[in-house]
Each structure stands twice: as C-alpha cells, then as structure tokens.
PyMOL Python script that loads the backbone (N, CA, C, O; Angstrom):
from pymol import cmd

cmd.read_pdbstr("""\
ATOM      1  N   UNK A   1      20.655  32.870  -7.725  1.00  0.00           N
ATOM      2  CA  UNK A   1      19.779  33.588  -6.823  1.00  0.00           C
ATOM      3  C   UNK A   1      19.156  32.595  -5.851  1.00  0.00           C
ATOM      4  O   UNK A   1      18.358  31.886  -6.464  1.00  0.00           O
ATOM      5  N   UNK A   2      19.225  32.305  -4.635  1.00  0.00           N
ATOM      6  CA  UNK A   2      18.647  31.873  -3.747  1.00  0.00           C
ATOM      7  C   UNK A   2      17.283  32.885  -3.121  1.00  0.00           C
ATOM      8  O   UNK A   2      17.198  34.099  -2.935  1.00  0.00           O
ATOM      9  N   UNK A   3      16.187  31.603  -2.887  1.00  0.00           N
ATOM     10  CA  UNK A   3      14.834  31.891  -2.611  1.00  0.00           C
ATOM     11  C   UNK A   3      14.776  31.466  -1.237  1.00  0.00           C
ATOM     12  O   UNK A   3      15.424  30.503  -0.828  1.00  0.00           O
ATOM     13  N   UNK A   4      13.978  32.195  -0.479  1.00  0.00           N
ATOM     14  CA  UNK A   4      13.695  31.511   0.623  1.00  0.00           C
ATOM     15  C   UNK A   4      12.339  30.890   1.048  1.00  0.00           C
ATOM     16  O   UNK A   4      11.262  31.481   0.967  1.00  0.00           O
ATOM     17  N   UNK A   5      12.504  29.723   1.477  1.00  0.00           N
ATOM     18  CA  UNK A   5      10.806  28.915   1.365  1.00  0.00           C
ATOM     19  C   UNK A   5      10.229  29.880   2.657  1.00  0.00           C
ATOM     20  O   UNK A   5      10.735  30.304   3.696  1.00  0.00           O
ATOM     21  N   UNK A   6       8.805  29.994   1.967  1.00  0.00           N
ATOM     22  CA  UNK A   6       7.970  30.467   2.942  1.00  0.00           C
ATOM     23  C   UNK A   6       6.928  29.273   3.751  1.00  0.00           C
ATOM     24  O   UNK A   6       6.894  28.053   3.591  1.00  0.00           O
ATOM     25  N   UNK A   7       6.099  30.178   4.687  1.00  0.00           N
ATOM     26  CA  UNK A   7       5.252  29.297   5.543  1.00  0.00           C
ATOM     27  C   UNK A   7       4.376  28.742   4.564  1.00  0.00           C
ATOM     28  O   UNK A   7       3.725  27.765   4.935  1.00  0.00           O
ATOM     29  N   UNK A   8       4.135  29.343   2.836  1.00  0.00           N
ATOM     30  CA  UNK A   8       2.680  28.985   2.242  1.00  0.00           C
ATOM     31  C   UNK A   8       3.742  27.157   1.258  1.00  0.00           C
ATOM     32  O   UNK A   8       3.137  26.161   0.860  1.00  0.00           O
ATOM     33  N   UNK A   9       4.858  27.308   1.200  1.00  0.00           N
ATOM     34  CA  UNK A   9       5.291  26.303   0.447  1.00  0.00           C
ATOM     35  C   UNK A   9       5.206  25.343   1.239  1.00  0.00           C
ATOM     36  O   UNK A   9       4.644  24.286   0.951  1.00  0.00           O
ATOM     37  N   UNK A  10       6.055  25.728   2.940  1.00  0.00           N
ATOM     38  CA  UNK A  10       5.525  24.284   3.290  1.00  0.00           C
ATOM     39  C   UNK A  10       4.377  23.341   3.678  1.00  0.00           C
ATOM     40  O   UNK A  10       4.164  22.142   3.856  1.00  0.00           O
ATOM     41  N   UNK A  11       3.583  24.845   3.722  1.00  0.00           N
ATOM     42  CA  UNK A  11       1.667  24.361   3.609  1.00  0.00           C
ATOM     43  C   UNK A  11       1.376  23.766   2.358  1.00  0.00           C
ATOM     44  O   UNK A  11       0.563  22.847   2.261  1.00  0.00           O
ATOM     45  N   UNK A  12       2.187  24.387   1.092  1.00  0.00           N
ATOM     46  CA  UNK A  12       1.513  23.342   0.128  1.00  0.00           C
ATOM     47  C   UNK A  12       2.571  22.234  -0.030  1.00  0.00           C
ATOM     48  O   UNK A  12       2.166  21.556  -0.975  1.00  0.00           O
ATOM     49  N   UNK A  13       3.911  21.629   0.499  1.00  0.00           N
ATOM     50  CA  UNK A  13       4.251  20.561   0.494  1.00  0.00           C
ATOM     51  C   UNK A  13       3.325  19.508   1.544  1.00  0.00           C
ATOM     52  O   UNK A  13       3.050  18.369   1.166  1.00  0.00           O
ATOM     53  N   UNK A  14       2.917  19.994   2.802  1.00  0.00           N
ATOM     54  CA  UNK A  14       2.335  18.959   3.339  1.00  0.00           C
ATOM     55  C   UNK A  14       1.065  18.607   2.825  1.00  0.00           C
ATOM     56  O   UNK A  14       0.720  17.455   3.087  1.00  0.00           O
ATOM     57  N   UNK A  15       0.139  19.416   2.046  1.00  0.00           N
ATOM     58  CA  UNK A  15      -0.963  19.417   1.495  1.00  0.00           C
ATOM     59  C   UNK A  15      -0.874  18.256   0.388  1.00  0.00           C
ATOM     60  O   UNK A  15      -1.790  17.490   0.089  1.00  0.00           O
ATOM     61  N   UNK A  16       0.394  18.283  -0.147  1.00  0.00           N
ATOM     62  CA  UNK A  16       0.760  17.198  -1.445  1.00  0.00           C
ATOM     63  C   UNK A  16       0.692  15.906  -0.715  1.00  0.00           C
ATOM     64  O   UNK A  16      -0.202  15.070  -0.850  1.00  0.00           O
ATOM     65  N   UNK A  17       2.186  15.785   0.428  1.00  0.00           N
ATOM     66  CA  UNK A  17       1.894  14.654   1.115  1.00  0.00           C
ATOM     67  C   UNK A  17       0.772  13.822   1.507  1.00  0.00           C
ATOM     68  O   UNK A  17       0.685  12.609   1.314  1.00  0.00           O
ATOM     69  N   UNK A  18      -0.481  14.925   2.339  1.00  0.00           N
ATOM     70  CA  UNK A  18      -1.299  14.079   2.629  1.00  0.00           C
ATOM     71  C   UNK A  18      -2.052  13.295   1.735  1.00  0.00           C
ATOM     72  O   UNK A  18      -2.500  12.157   1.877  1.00  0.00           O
ATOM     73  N   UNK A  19      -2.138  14.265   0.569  1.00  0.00           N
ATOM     74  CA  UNK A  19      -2.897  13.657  -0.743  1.00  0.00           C
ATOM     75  C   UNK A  19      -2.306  12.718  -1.442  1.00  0.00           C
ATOM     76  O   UNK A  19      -2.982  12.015  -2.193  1.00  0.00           O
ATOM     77  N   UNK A  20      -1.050  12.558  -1.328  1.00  0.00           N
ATOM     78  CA  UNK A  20      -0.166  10.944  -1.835  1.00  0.00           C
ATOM     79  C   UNK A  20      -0.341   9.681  -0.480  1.00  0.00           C
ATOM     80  O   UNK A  20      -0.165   8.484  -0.707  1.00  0.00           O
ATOM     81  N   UNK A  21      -0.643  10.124   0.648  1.00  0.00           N
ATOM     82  CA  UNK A  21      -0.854   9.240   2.014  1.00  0.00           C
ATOM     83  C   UNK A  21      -2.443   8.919   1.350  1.00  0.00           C
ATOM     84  O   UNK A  21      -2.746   7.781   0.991  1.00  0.00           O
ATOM     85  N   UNK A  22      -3.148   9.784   1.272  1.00  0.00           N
ATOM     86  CA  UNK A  22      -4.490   9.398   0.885  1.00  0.00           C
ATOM     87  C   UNK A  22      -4.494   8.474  -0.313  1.00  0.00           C
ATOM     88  O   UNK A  22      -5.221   7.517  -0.046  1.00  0.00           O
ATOM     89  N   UNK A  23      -4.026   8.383  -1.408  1.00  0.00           N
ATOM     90  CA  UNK A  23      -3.949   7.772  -2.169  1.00  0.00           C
ATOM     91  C   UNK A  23      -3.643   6.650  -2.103  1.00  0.00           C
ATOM     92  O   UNK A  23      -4.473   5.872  -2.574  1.00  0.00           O
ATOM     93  N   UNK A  24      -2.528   6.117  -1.589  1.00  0.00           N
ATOM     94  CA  UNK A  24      -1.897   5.144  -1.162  1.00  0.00           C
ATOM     95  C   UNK A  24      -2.685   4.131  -0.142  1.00  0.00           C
ATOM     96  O   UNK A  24      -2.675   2.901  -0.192  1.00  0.00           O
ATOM     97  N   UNK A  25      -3.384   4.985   0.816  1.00  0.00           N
ATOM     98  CA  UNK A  25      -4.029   4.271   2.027  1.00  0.00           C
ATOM     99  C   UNK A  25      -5.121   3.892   0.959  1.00  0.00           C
ATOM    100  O   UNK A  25      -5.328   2.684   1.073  1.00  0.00           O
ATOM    101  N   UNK A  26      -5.837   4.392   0.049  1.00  0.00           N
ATOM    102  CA  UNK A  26      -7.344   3.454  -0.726  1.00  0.00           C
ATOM    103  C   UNK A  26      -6.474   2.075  -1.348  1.00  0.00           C
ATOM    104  O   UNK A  26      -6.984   0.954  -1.327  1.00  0.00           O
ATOM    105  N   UNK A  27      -5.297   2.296  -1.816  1.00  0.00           N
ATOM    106  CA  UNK A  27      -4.819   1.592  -2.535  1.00  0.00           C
ATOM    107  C   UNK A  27      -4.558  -0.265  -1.522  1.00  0.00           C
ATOM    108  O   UNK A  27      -4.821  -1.435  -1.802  1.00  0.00           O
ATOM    109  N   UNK A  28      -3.889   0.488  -0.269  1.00  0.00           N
ATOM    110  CA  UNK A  28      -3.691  -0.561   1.264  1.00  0.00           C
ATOM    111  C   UNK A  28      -5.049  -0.996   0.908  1.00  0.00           C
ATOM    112  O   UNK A  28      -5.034  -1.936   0.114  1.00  0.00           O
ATOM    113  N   UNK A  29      -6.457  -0.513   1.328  1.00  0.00           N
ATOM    114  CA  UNK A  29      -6.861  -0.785   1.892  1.00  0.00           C
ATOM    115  C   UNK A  29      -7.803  -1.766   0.426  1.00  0.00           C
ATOM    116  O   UNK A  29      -8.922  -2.126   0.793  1.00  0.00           O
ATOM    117  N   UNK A  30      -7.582  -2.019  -0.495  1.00  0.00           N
ATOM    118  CA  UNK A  30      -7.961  -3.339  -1.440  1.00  0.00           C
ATOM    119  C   UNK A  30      -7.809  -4.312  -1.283  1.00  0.00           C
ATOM    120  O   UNK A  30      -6.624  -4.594  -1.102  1.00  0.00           O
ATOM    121  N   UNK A  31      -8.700  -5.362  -1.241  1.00  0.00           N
ATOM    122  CA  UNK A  31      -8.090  -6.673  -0.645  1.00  0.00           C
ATOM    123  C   UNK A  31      -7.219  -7.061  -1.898  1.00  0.00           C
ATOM    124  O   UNK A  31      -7.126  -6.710  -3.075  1.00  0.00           O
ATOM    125  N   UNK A  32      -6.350  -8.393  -0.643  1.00  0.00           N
ATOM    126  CA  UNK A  32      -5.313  -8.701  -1.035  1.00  0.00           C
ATOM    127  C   UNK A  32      -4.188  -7.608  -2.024  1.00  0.00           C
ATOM    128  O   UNK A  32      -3.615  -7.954  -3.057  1.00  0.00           O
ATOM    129  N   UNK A  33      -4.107  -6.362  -1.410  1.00  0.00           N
ATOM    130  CA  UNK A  33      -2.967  -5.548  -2.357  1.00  0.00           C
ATOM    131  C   UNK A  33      -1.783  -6.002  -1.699  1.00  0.00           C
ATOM    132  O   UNK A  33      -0.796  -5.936  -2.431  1.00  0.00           O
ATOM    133  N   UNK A  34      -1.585  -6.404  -0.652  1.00  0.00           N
ATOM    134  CA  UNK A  34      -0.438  -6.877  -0.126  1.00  0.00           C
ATOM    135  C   UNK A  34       0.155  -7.789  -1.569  1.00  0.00           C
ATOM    136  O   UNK A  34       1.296  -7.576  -1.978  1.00  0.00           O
ATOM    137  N   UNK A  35      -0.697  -8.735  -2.209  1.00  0.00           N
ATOM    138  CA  UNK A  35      -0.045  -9.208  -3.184  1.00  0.00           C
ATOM    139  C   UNK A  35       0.128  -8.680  -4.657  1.00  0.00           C
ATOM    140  O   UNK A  35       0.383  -9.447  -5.586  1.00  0.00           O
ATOM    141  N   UNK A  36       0.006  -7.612  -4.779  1.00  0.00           N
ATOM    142  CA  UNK A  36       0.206  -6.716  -5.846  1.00  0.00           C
ATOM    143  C   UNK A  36       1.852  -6.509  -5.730  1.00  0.00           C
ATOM    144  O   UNK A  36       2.638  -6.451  -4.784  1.00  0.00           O
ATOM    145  N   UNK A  37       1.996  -6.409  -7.485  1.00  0.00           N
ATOM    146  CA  UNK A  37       3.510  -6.541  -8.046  1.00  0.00           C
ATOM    147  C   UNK A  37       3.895  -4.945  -7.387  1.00  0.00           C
ATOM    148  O   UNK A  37       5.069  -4.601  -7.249  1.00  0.00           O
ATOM    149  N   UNK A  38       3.055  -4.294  -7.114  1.00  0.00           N
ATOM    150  CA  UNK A  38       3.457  -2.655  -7.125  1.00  0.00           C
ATOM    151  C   UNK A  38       3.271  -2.611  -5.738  1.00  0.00           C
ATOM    152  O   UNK A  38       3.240  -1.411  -5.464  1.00  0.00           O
ATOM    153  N   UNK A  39       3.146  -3.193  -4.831  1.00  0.00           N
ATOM    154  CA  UNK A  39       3.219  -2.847  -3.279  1.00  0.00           C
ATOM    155  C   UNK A  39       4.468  -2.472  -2.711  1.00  0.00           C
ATOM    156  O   UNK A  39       4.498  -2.035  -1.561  1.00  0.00           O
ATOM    157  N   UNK A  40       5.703  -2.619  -3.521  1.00  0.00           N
ATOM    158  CA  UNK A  40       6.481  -2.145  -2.556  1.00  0.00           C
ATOM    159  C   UNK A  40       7.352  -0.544  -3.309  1.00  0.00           C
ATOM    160  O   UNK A  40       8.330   0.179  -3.120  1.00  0.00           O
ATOM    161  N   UNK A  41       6.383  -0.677  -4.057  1.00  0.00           N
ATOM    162  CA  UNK A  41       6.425   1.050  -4.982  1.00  0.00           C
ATOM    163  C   UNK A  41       5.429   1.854  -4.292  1.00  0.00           C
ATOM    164  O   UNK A  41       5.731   2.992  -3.932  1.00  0.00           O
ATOM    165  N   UNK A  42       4.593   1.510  -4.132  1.00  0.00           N
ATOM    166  CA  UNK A  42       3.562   2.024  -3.615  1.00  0.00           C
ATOM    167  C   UNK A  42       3.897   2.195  -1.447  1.00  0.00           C
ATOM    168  O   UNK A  42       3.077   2.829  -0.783  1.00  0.00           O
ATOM    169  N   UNK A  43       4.808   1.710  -0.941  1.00  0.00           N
ATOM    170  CA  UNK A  43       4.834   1.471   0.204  1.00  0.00           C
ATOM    171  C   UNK A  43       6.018   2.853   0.073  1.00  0.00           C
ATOM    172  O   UNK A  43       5.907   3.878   0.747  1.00  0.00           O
ATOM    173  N   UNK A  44       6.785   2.680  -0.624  1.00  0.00           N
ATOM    174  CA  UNK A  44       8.138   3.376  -0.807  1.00  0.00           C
ATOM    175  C   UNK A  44       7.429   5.172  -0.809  1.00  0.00           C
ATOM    176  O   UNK A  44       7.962   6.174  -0.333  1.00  0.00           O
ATOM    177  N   UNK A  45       6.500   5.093  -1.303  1.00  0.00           N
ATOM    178  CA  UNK A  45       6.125   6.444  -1.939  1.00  0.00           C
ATOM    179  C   UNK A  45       5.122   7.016  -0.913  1.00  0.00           C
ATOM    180  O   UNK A  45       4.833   8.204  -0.768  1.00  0.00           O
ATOM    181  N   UNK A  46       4.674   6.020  -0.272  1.00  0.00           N
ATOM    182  CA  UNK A  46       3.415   6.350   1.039  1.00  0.00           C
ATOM    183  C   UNK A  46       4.807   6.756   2.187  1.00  0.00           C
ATOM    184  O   UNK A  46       4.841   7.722   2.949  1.00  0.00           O
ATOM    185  N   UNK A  47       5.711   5.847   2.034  1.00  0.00           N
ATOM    186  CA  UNK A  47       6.483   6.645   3.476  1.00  0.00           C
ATOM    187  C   UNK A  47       7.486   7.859   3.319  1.00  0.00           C
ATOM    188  O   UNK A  47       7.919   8.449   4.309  1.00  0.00           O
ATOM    189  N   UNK A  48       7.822   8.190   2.070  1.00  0.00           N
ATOM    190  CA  UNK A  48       8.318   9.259   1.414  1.00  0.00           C
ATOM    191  C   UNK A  48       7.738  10.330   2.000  1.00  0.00           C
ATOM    192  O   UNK A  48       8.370  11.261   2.500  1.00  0.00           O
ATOM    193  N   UNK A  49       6.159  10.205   1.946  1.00  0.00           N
ATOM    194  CA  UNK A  49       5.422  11.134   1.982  1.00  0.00           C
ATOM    195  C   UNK A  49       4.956  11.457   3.517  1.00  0.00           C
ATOM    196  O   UNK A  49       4.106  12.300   3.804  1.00  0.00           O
ATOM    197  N   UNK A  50       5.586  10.727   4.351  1.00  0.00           N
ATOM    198  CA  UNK A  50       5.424  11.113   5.615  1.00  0.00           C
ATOM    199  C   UNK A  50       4.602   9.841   6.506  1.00  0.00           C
ATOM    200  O   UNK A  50       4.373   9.912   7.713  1.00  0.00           O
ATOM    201  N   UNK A  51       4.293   8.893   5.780  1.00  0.00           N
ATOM    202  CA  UNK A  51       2.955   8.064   5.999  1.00  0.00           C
ATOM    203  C   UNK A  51       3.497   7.154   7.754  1.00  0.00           C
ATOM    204  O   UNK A  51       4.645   7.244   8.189  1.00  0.00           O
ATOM    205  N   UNK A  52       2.444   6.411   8.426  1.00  0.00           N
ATOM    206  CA  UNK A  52       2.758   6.110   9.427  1.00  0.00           C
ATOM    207  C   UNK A  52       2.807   4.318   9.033  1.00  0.00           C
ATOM    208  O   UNK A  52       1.855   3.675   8.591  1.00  0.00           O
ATOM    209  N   UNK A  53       4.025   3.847   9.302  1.00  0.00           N
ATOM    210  CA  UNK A  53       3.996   2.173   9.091  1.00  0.00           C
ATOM    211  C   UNK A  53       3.033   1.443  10.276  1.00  0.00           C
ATOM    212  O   UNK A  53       2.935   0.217  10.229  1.00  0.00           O
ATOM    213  N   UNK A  54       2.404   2.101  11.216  1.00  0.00           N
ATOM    214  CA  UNK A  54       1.151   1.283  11.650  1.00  0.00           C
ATOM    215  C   UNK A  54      -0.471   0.919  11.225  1.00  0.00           C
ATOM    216  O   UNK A  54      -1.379   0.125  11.470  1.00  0.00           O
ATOM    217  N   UNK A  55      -0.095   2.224  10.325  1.00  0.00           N
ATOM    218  CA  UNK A  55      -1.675   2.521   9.823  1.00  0.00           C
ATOM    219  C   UNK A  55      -1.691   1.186   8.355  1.00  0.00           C
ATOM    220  O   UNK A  55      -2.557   0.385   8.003  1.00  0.00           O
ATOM    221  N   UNK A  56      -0.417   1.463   7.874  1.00  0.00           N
ATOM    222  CA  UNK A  56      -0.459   0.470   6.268  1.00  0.00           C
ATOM    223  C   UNK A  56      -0.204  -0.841   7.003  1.00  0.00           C
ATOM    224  O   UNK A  56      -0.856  -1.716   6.434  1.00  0.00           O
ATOM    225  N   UNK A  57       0.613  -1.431   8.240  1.00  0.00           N
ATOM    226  CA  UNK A  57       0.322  -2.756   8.753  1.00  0.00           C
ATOM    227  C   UNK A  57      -1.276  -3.317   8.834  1.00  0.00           C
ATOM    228  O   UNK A  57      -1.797  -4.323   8.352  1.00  0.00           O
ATOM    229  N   UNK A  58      -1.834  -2.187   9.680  1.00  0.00           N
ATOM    230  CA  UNK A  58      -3.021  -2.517  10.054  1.00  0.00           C
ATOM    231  C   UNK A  58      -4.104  -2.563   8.972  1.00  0.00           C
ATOM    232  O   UNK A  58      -5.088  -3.263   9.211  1.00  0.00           O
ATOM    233  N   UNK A  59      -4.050  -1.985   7.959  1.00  0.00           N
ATOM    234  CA  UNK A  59      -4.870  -2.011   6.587  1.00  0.00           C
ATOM    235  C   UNK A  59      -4.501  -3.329   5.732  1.00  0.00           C
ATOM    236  O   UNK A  59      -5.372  -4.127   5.384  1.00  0.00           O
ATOM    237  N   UNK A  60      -3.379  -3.459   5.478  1.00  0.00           N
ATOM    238  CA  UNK A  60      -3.136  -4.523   4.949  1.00  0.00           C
ATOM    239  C   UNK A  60      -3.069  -5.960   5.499  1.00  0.00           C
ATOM    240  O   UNK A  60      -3.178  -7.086   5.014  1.00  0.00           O
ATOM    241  N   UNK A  61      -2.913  -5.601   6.339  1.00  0.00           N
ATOM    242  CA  UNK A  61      -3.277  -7.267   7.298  1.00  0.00           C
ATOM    243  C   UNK A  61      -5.075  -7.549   7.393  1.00  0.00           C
ATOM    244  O   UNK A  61      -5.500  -8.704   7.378  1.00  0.00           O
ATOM    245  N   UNK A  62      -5.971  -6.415   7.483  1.00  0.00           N
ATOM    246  CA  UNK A  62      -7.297  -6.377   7.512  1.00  0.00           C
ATOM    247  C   UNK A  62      -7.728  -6.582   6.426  1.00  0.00           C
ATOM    248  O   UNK A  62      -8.892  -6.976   6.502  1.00  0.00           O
ATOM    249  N   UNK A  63      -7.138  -6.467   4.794  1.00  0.00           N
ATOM    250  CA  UNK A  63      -7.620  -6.628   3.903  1.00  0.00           C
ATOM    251  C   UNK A  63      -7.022  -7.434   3.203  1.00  0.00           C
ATOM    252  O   UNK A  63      -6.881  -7.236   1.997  1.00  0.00           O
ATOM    253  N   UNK A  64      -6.424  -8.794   3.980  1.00  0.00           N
ATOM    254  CA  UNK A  64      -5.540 -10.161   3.152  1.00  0.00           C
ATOM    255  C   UNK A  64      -6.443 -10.988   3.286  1.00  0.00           C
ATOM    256  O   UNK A  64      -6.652 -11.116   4.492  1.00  0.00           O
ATOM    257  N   UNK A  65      -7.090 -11.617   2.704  1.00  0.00           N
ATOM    258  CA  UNK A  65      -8.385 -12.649   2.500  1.00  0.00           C
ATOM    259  C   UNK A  65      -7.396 -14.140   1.666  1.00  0.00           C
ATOM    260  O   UNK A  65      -7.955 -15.122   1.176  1.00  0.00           O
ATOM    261  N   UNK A  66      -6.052 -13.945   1.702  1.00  0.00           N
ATOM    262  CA  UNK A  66      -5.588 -14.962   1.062  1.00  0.00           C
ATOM    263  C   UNK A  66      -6.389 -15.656  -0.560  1.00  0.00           C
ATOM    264  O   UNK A  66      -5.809 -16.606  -1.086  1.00  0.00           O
ATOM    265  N   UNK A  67      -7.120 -15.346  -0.934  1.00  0.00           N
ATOM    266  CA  UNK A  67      -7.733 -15.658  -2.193  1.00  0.00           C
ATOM    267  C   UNK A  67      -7.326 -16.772  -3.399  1.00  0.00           C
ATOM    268  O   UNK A  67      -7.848 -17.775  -3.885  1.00  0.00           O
ATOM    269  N   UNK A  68      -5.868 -15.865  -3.623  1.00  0.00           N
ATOM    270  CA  UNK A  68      -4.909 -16.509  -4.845  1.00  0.00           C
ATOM    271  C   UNK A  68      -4.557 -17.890  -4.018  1.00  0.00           C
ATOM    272  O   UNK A  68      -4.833 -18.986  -4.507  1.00  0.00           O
ATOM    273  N   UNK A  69      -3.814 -17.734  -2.495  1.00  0.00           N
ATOM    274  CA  UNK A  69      -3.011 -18.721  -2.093  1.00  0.00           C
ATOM    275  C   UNK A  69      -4.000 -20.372  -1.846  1.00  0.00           C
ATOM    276  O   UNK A  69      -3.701 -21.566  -1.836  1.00  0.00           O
ATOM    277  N   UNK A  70      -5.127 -19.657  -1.695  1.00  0.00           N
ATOM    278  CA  UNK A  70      -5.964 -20.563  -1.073  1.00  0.00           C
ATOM    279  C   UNK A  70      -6.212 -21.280  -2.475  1.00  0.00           C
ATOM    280  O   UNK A  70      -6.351 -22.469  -2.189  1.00  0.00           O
ATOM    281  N   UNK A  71      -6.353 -21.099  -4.075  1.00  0.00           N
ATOM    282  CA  UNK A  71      -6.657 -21.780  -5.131  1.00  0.00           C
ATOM    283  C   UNK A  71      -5.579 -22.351  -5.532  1.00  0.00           C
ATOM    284  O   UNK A  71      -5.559 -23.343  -6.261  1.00  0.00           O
ATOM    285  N   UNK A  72      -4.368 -21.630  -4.980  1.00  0.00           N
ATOM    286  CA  UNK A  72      -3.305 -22.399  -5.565  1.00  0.00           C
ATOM    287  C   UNK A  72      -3.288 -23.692  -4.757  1.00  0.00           C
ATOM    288  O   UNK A  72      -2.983 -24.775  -5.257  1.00  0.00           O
ATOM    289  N   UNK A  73      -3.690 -23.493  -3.276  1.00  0.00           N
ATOM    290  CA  UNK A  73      -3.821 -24.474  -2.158  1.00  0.00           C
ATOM    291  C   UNK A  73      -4.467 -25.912  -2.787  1.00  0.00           C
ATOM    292  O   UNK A  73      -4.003 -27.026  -3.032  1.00  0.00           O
ATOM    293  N   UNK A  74      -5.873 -25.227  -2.918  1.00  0.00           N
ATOM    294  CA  UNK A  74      -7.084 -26.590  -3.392  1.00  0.00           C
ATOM    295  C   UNK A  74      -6.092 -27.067  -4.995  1.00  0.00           C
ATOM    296  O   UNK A  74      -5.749 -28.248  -5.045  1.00  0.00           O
ATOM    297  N   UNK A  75      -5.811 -26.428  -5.833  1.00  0.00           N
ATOM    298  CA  UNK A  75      -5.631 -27.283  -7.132  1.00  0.00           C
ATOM    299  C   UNK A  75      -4.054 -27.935  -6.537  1.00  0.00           C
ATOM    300  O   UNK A  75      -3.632 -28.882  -7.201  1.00  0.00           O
ATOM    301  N   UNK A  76      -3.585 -27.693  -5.895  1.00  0.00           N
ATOM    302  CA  UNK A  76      -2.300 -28.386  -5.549  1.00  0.00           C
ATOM    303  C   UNK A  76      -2.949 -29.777  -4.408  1.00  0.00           C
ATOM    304  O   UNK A  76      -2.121 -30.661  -4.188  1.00  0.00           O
ATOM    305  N   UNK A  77      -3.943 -29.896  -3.929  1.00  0.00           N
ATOM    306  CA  UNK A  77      -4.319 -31.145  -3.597  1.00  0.00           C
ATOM    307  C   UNK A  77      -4.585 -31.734  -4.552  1.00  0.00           C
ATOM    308  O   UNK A  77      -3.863 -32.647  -4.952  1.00  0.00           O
ATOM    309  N   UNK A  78      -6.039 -31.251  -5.362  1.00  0.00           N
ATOM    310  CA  UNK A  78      -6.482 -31.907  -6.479  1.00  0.00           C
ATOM    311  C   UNK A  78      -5.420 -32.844  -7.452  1.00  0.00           C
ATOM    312  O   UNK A  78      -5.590 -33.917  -8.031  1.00  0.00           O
ATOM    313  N   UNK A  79      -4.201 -31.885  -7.347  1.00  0.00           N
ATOM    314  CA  UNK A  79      -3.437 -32.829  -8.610  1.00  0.00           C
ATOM    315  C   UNK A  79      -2.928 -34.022  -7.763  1.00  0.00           C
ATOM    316  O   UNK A  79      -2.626 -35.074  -8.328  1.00  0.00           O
ATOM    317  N   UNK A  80      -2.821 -33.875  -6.348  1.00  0.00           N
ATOM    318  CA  UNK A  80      -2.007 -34.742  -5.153  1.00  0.00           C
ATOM    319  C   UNK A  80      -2.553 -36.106  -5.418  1.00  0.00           C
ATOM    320  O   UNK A  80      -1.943 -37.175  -5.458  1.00  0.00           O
ATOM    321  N   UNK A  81      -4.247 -35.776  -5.650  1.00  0.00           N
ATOM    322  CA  UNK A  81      -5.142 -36.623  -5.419  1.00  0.00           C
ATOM    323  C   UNK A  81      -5.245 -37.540  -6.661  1.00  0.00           C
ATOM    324  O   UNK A  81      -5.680 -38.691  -6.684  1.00  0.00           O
ATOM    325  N   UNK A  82      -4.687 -36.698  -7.840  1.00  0.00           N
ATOM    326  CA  UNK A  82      -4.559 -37.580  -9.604  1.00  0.00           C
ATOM    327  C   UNK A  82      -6.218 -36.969  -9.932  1.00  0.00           C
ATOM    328  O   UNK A  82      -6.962 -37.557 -10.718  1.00  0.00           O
ATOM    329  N   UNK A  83      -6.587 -35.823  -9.256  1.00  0.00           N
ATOM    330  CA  UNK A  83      -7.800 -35.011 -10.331  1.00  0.00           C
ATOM    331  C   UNK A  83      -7.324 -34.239 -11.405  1.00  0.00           C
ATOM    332  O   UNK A  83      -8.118 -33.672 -12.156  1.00  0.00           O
TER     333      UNK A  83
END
""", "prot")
cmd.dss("prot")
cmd.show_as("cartoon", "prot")
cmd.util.cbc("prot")
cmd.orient("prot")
C-alpha cells in the first residue's frame, strides 16, 4: 500500500531538522569542539539535517581558544630546555 506524504509530514520533518541544527550549533559553539573526537559525527549529522557550512565555520573558528595545543606547546619547550 503506498501513502502519500502530506503538507503536515513535511512540517514535521523540517521541525526535526531544525531541532538536530539546534543541537548541533550549542554543540559548535563550545570552545575548542573543533577538537572533539565526535566533530566530524556531529558535522555529518548537522548537514544531513539541512544545516548551513557558514554558520558551523563561523562558530567554530570563534570558539578555538587553542587550549590543549598551547600546553602541549609550553611542555614541549620545557623538556627542550632539560625542565
């Protein structure tokens, strides 16, 4: 038996989407998530869902504070130095 989608399914498919875009964008917008093991699960599933690749550039570039790289930075002198 074939169904035919109505106007209310694809109101509630985009309704899902936005709420997986929403999700995803709190997730962008954590610092440093760019370096999270799950960013490119999480990127995969934001554009699935319709999401715009300017909005997650611009979030994630605003919320890279470099943190990790910068300690790995200083203790990789320190040892340079014989601390």
């Amino acid at each position: 038996m074939f169904t035919i989608n109505s106007k209310e399914d694809g109101y509630a498919d985009a309704e899902a989407d936005g709420k997986v875009q929403e999700e995803c964008l709190q997730k962008f917008s954590s610092r440093d998530y760019i370096m999270e093991p799950t960013v490119f699960n999480t990127l995969k599933t934001y554009f699935q869902a319709g999401g715009s690749p300017e909005h997650v550039i611009q979030l994630l570039s605003e919320n890279y504070s470099a943190v990790a790289q910068t300690v790995n930075l200083l203790a990789e002198w320190l040892i340079q130095m014989g601390q």
